[in-house]
N, C-alpha and C positions, 0 to 999 in steps of 0.2 A: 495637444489633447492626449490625456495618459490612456492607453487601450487597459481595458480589462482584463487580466488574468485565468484564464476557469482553468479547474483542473482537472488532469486526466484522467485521477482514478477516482470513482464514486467514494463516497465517506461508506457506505455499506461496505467495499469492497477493503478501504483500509482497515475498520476495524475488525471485520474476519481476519486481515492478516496480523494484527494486530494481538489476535486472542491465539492464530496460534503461535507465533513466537512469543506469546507469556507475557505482553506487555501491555494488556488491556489495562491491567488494574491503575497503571500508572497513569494510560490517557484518559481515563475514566476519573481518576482525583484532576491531574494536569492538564489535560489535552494533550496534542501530540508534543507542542514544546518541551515537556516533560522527559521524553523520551531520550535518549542517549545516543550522540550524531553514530555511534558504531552498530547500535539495532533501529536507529533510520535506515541505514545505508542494508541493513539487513534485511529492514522490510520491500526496502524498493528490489533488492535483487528478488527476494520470491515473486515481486510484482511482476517483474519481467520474465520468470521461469514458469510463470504462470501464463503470459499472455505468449509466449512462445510455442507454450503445449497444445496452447487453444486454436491457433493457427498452424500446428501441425497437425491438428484433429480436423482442421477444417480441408486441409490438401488431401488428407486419408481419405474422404470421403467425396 
């Protein structure tokens, strides 16, 4: 029996990152397919410099 997939980052959450590295326009014709495995790999690191800050904003406090 195949398990199901979900994934980690909300579709709100990619296309914010999305707009700001400058590549909305293209997910927005293509979908993410579209995008270029080198500003994939771009957006997943802001994903992780993001959820890194948010979790050091959570120990700060």
């Amino acid at each position: 029996m195949a398990r199901k997939r979900r994934g980690v980052m909300s579709d709100e959450l990619k296309y914010e990152l999305a707009e700001e590295l400058g590549v909305a326009d293209i997910v927005r014709r293509e979908g993410f397919g579209g995008v270029t495995s080198r500003d994939c790999g771009n957006l997943v690191k802001m994903a992780i410099e993001r959820a890194e800050r948010t979790l050091a904003d959570q120990d700060d406090k």
